[in-house]
C-alpha positions in Angstrom: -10.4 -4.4 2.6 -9.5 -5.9 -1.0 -6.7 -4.6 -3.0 -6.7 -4.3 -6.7 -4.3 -5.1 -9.2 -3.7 -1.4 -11.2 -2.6 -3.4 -14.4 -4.9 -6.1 -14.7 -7.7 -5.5 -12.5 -7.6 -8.6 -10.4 -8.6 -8.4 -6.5 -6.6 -9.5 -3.6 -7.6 -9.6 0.1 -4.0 -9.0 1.4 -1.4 -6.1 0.3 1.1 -9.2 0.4 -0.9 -11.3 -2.2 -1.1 -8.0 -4.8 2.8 -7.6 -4.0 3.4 -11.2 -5.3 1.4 -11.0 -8.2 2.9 -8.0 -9.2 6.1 -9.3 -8.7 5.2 -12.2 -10.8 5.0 -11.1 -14.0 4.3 -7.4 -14.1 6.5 -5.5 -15.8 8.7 -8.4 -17.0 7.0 -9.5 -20.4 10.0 -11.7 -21.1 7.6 -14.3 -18.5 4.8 -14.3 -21.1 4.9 -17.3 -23.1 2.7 -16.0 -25.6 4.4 -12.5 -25.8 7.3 -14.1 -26.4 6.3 -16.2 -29.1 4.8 -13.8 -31.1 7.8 -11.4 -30.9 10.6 -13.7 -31.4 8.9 -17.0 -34.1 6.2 -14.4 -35.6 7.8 -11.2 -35.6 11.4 -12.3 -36.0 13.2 -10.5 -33.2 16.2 -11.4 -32.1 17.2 -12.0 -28.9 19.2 -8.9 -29.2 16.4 -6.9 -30.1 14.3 -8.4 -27.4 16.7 -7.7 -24.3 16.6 -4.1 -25.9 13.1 -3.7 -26.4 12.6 -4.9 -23.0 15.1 -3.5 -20.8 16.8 -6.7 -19.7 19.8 -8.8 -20.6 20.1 -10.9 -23.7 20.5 -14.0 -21.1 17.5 -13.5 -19.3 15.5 -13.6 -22.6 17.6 -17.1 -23.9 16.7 -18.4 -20.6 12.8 -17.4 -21.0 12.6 -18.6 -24.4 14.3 -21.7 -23.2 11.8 -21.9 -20.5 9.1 -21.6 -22.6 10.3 -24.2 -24.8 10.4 -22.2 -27.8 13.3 -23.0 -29.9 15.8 -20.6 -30.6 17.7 -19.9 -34.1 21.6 -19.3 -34.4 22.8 -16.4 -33.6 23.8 -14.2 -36.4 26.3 -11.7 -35.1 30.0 -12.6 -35.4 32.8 -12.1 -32.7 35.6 -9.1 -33.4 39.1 -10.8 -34.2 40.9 -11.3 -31.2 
C-alpha cells in the first residue's frame, strides 16, 4: 500500500514516512528558505509581521531566518519607559 502526501503529492510506502514528512515542514512555512526570503528581504516584512502572518512566535521566525542565513535588519519598535 503507498501513502500520499495531500499537500504535495509525494508517495510513501509507510504511514510513518508520510507522518515525518508532514511533520517536516508542512504547515510551518517559517522552514522554507525561499519563502522566507521573499517575504522578509523582498517583501519587507518584519519579523513581527511574519510571526503574525504565520501563527508562530516572533523567536521562532529570528531563529529561521538565522538558520537560513539570511541577515536580519534592526528592529524598529521601541521599548515603553520603564
Amino acid at each position: 500500500m503507498m501513502y500520499e502526501c495531500e499537500v504535495c503529492g509525494e508517495m510513501f510506502e509507510k504511514s510513518q514516512s508520510l507522518a515525518a514528512h508532514a511533520r517536516a515542514g508542512h504547515g510551518q512555512p517559517w522552514k522554507d528558505e525561499q519563502r522566507m526570503r521573499e517575504e522578509y528581504l523582498e517583501n519587507g516584512k518584519s519579523i513581527t509581521e511574519l510571526s503574525d502572518e504565520f501563527d508562530c512566535g516572533r523567536t521562532t521566525i529570528a531563529r529561521w531566518l538565522d538558520r537560513h542565513d539570511i541577515p536580519t535588519r534592526p528592529s524598529t519598535h521601541e521599548k515603553p519607559p520603564s
